[in-house]
Residue, then its C-alpha position, 0 to 999 in steps of 0.5 A: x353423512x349426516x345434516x351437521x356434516x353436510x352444513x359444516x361440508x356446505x359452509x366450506x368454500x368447496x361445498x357451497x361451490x360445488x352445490x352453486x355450481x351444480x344448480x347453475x348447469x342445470x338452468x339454462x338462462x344462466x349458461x346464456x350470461x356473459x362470462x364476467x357475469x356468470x362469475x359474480x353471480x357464482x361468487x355471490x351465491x357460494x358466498x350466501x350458501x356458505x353464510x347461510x349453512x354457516x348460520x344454521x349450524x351456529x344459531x339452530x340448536x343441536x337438538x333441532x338438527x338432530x332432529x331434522x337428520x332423518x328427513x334429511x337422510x331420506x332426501x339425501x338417499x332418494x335425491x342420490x338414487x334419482x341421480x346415479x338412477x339417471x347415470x346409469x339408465x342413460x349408460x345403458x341406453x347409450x350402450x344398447x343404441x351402439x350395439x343396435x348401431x353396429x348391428x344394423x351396419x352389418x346388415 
């Protein structure tokens, strides 16, 4: 996925949500809002995520993209592996603490 596609991705309802949606359970003043509010806040921050995308792929032009599509390549690949880095580091401790677990209870 390239910078246009992740805009274009960003600027439809479901890619401005699940970046939205991934930042806010991240912050934890956020999960202590009421429920009525939590929803307004969502609803504006995908609606400006989207807005925003949107503005860049309308008004940037192509060649400022293009240009931009490296860097943005670079951060799309170390921002993945620092993720599914942490999924994978944690899978394994969690299976290897198990294992010491079960180990121990047969001692």
């Amino acid at each position: 996925m390239d910078l246009q596609q992740f805009l274009a991705w960003l600027a439809s309802g479901t890619g401005a949500s699940i970046a939205a949606t991934w930042l806010f359970a991240r912050w934890g003043w956020y999960n202590g809002l009421e429920e009525s509010m939590r929803k307004f806040l969502l609803a504006i921050t995908v609606s400006l995520i989207g807005l925003a995308a949107y503005g860049v792929v309308l008004f940037v032009p192509i060649e400022t993209i293009q240009m931009l599509s490296p860097y943005f390549a670079i951060v799309a690949f170390a921002f993945t592996n620092f993720f599914v880095g942490n999924r994978a580091i944690s899978s394994f401790r969690k299976s290897y603490l198990l294992k010491l677990i079960r180990k121990n209870k047969g001692k």
